[in-house]
N, C-alpha and C positions, 0 to 999 in steps of 0.2 A: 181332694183338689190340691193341685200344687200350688204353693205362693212361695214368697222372695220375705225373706228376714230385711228390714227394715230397725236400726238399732241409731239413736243419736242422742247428744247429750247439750243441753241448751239454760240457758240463764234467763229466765224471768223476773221481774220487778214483781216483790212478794206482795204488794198490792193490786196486783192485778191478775194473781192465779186466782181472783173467782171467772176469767173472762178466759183466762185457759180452763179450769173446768168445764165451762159451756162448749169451749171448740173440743174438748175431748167428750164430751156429750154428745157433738152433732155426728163427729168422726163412728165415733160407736153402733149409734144408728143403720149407719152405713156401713158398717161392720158386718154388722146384723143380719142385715140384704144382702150382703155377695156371702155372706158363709161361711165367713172369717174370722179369726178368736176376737174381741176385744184388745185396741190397744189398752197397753201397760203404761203405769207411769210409777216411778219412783223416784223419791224426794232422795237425791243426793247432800242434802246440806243444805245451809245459806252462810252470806255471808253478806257485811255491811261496807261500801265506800263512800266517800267521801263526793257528796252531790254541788258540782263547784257550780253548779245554775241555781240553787236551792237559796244561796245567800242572795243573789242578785231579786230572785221572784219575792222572796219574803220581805225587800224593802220597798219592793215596789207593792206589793198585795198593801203594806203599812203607809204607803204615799195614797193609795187611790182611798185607804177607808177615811185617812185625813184630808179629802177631796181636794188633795193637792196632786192636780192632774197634769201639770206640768213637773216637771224635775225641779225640785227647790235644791239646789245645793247645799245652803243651812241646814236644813231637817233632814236632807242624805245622810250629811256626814254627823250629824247627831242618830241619827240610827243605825249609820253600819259600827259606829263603835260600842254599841250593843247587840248585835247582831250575832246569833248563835251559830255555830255550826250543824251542817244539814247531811243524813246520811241519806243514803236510799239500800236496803235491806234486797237483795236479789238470794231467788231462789234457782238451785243446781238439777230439773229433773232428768233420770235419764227417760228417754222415751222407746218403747219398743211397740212393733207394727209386724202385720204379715200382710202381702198385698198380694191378691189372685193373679197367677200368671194364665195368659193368655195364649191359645192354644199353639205354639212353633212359631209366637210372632211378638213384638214389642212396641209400644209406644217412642218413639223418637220425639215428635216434638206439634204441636199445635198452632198452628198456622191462621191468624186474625184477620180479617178482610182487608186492614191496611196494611199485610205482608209482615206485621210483627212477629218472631217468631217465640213460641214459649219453650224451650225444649221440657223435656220428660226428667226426673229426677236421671241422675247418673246414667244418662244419655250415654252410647260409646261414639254416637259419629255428628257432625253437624248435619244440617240441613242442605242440602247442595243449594244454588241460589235457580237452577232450572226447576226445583220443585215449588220454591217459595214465589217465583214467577206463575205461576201453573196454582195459585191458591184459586180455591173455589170448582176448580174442576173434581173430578172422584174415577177413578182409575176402575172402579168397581162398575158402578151403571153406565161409565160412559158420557155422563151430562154436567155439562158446566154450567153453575148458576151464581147469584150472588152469596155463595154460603159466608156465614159468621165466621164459622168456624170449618177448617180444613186441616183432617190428621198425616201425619207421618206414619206409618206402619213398615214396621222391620220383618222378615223372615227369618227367623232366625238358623235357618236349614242352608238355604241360600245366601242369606243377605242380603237383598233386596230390600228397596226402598218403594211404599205406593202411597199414592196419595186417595183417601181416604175421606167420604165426605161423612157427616158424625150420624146422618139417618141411616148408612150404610155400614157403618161399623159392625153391628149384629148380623146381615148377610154376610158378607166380606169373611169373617172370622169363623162362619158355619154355627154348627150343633155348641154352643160354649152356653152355661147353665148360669150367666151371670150377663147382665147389659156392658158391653166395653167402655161407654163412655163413664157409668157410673166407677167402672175400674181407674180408668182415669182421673177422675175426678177425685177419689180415696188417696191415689199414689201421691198428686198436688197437695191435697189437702194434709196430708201426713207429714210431708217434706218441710210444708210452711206451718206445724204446728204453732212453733213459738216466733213466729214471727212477728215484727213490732210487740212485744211485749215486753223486751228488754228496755222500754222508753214510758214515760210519766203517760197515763194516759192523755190523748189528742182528743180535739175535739171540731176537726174537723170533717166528719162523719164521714158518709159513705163517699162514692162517686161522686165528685165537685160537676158542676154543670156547666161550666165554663171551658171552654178551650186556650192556650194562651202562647204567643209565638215562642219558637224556639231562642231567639235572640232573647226576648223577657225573660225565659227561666235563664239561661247564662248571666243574665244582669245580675240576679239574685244571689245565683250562685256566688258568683264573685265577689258581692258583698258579705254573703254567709262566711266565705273562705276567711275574706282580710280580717275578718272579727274574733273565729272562732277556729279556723283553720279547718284543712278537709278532713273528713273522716267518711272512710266506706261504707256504705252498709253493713259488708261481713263485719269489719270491726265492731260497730254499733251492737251486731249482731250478739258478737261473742260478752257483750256486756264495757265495751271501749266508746261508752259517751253517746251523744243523738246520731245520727247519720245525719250529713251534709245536705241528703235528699229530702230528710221529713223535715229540716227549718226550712228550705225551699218551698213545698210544699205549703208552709202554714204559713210565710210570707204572704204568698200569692193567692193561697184561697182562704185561708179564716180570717175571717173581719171584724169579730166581737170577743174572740177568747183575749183572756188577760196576757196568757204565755206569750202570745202571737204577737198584739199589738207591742209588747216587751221586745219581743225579739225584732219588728219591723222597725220601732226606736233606737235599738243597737244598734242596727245595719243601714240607717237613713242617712246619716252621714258621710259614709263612704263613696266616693266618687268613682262613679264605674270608667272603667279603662276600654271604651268602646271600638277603639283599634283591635283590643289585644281580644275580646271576644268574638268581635268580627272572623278576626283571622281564625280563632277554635271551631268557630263554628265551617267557615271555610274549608277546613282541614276533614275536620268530621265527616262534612258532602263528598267529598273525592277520595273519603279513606280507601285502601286496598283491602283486600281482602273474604274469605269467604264464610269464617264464622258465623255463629249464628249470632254472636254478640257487635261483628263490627257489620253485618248486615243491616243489623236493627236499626248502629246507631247512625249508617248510610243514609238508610228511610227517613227516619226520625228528622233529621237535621233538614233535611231536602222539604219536609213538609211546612205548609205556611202556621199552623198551628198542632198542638198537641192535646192529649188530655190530661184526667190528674195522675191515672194510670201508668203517664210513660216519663211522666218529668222524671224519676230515678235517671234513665237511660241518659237523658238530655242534657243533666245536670253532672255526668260524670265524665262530658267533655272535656270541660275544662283541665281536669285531672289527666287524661289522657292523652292532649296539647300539648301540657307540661313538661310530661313523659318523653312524647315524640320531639319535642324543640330539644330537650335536655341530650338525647340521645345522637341528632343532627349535630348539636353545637362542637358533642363529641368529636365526631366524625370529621366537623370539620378540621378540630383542631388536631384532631393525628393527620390530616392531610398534611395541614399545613408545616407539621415538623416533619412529616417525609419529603418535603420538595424541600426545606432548609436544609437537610442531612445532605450532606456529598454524596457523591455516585458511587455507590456501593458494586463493587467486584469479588469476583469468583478469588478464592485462596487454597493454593496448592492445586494437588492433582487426587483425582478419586483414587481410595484407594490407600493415600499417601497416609502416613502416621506420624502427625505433628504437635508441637506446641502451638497453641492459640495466647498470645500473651493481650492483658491490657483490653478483658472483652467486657463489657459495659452490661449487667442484664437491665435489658428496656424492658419486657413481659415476659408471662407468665401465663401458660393455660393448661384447665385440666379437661383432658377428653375420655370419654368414657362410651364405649363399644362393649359390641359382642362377648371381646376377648380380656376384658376389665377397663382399667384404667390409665391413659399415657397420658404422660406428663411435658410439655412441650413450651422449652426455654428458647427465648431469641436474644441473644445479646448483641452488642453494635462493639465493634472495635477500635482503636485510636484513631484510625483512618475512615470512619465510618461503613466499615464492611460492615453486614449482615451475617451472623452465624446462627444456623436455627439447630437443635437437638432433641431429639425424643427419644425416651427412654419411661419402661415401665414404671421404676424407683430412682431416681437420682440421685446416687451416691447413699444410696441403700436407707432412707431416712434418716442419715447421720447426719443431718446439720438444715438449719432454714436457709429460705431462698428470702435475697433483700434484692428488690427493685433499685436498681440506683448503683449494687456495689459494685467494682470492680474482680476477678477472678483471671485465673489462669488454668488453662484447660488442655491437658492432653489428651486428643480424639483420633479418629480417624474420619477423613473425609468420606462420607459414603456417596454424597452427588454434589451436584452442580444446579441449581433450581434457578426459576425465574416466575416471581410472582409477582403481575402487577408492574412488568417493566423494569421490577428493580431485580437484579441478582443476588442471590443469596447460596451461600454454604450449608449444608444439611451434615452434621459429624454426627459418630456414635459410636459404643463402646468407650467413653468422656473418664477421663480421671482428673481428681481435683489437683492442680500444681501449685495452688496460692499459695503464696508466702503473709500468713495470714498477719505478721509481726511486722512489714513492712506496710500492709495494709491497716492496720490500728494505728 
């Protein structure tokens, strides 16, 4: 049978590799069944940081056993000036997997009856949005119903895309000596070995049974952020603190754990900035795009409520907001210093072989093609001309480029451009003329 090497390397909190033994216990089982070796695991190491929630829970676990259930300020600060320092001891395993390939054809991604899309580990393509429209139908029998679940299927001969409902997986794929979904199910389950284990364990168990709107997980969010600032999941992942998503998370649905109520105490006082989530959430419903991740978070945003499932997606709004405002404010501010700049003109004639005196470098980019790497300066001159130049090496790596300095350039004009209404000069074959002693 053929299968695909599966190799990753992951950080668990050493108290709680008996909960990763049991997922590499269930994973194995299912090994078993499709034919497959046994995943592997080896112990890379550990190693101990420094747990900065570790001090704060252990005066509080010492305030609730002296049934001082309010904050006593007096007995805080008489116990944080004894108060030890807290490690948490994480273990390095590498993990290795072999997953059954399926016959000239692959898993793309798994499609949820409210249009969420899962993709497939190391997916190569997204999910177009005519197929995620099209959930619940099966390309295979021909019949659309309310399916749960609605697969992606690749060709890999062709490439081709069908949509696939999960009873029809086994006809669709033919003679294959193994059930597909359960192939699927292994590839997930392998990918998210260590997942959530990098964190203290939680205790707000399986599937929460509440739904809660999108706007209430942003609330949260935002209070989580001002307190404790964002952190990603991959971060969290890689062993970089809680994810932003699981205090969200235990805000909203644990009611009785100590951690929880600690944390809802942290974050109670922050005054939420209900403009500024409005507008994230605003932003989110109208985002562009055709990912499978700005699709979701499309859906997501547009719906009146959520489950516990998808708060991650919901709660990384905000972050994403940040991103897109931080990115516009840019844009607008080099607008605004192109319309302050004078009306930039063409200098010399193509062709012509000049000095450029008194040329100003504004930017700097590096582009990278087929054929390597071009390097592509603009400077601005006394007069506020535009001169742009590309070249593989500039001045063959013999000196750095400073934003701001002033230079002198002997080029040759190779055109006459106009980008954007403004004119600009393109030289090349550039030789440095500074007078770099007059410049110091």
């Amino acid at each position: 049978m053929d299968t695909n090497t599966t190799t990753q390397t992951v950080d668990i909190v050493t108290s709680r590799m008996g909960d990763f033994s049991k997922r590499i216990d269930r994973i194995n089982k299912l090994a078993g069944k499709l034919g497959v070796p046994a995943v592997t695991v080896a112990i890379q190491g550990t190693r101990e940081e420094l747990d900065e929630g570790g001090r704060e829970r252990w005066i509080y676990d010492q305030l609730v056993e002296m049934r001082t259930y309010q904050i006593d300020p007096v007995a805080e600060r008489k116990l944080q000036e004894n108060t030890p320092e807290f490690y948490t001891e994480y273990t390095t395993v590498l993990i290795e997997g072999e997953t059954p390939k399926l016959p000239d054809h692959r898993f793309i991604a798994k499609i949820d009856s409210e249009g969420i899309v899962y993709s497939a580990p190391d997916s190569p393509v997204d999910v177009p949005q005519s197929l995620v429209e099209r959930r619940g139908e099966c390309d295979h029998c021909q019949v659309r119903r309310g399916r749960i679940e609605t697969f992606v299927v690749q060709n890999e001969v062709t490439g081709k895309l069908t949509l696939v409902g999960r009873q029809c997986l086994g006809d669709y794929l033919g003679n294959f000596g193994n059930d597909p979904h359960s192939v699927w199910k292994f590839q997930i389950e392998l990918d998210e070995l260590g997942n959530g284990l990098n964190e203290s364990a939680g205790s707000f168990g399986k599937e929460a049974p509440h739904r809660v709107a999108p706007l209430d997980v942003l609330a949260s969010t935002y209070q989580a952020i001002k307190v404790y600032g964002w952190t990603p999941a991959s971060v969290a992942f890689n062993g970089g603190g809680i994810a932003t998503a699981s205090q969200v998370r235990e805000i909203l649905y644990c009611c009785a754990c100590k951690p929880a109520i600690k944390l809802r105490d942290s974050v109670e006082s922050v005054e939420v900035d209900a403009e500024y989530i409005q507008n994230a959430l605003a932003w989110a419903q109208t985002l562009e795009g055709d990912s499978d991740y700005v699709s979701n978070l499309r859906k997501l945003s547009n719906m009146d409520s959520v489950g516990y499932k998808h708060i991650g997606f919901v709660a990384s709004i905000l972050s994403g907001y940040d991103k897109a405002t931080e990115r516009k404010l840019i844009k607008e501010r080099e607008r605004v210093v192109r319309e302050q700049r004078p009306e930039s003109n063409w200098l010399g004639e193509v062709g012509q072989r000049m000095t450029f005196k008194n040329l100003t470098l504004d930017s700097t980019k590096d582009i990278e093609s087929n054929w390597g790497i071009s390097y592509l300066r603009k400077f601005i001159d006394a007069n506020g001309n535009e001169v742009v130049w590309f070249a593989s090496d500039p001045f063959n790596g013999s000196k750095e480029w400073e934003i701001g300095q002033t230079y002198d350039l002997l080029a040759t004009v190779k055109a006459h451009k106009d980008w954007k209404g403004r004119k600009s000069t393109q030289i090349n074959r550039a030789k440095d003329k500074t007078d770099y002693a007059k410049v110091a």
